[in-house]
N, C-alpha and C positions, 0 to 999 in steps of 0.2 A: 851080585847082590846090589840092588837097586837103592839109592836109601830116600824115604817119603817125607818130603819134606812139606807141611801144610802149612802155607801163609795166613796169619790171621790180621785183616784186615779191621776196622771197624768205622763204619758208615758216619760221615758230617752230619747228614740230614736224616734228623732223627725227630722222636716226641718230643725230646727234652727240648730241643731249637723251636719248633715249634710252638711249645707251650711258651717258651720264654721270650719269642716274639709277640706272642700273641698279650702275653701281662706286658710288655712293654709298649705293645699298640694301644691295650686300653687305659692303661695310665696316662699313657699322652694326650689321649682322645679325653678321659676324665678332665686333665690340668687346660685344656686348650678351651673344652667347652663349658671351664667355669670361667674364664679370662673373658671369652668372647659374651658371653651371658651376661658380663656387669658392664655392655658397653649400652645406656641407655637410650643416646641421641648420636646415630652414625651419621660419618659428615655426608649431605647429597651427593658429593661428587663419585662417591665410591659406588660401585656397580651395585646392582640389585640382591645379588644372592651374593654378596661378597663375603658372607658368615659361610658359604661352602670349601672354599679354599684352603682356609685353615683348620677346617675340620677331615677335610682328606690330606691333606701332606701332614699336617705334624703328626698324625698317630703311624701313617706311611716312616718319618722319620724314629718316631718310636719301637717302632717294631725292626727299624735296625738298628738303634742301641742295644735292642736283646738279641740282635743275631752276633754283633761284637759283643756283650758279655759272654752269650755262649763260648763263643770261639777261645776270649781268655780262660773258660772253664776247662775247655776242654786240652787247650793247651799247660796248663797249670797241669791238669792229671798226666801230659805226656809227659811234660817237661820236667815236672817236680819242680817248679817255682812258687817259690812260698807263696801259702796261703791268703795273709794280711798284703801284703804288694800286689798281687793280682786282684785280688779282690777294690782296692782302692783303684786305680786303675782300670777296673771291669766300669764301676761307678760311676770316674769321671768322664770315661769312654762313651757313657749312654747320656749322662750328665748336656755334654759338645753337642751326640746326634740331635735329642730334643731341643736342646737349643738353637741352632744349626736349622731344622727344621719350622720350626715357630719364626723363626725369620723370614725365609722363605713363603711361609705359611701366611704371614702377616704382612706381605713385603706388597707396598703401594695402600696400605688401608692404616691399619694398629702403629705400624710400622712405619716409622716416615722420618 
């Protein structure tokens, strides 16, 4: 007697990662292209299209603070760690990427 043993696996990359990089990509993309939108008189020295840069990394950064919230989501459901501490933590975790990125994003122009 043979006994069947069926592993059940279940997949990282899923809709939910993706939908919740993608709300984290256009929040960023929302908060960066209101910042750069109130900047009325850019100094000469900064390159020509230098409103492109922070408009592709910070939502790039954005959309990895919702790949670390997912990941605490989904380790909270393996793990069973509470709810209210993962959840804060999820936060601050996307909180760092955006900001993290806006730097970078703003780094030689905004940034100085």
């Amino acid at each position: 007697m043979t006994q069947n043993q069926s592993l059940s696996t279940t997949s990282f990359i899923s809709a939910a990662l993706g939908r919740r990089m993608l709300i984290g990509a256009v929040i960023a993309f929302i908060l960066i292209a209101l910042f750069v939108s109130s900047v009325d008189n850019p100094n000469p020295a900064w390159p020509r299209l230098w409103v492109l840069k922070p408009l592709i990394i910070v939502p790039i950064a954005g959309a990895m603070g919702g790949a670390f919230y997912h990941i605490m989501d989904h380790l909270r459901r393996q793990m069973g760690f509470n709810k209210f501490i993962t959840l804060i933590i999820s936060i601050i975790g996307s909180i760092i990427a955006l900001w993290l990125g806006s730097v970078l994003g703003l780094n030689g122009t905004l940034w100085n």
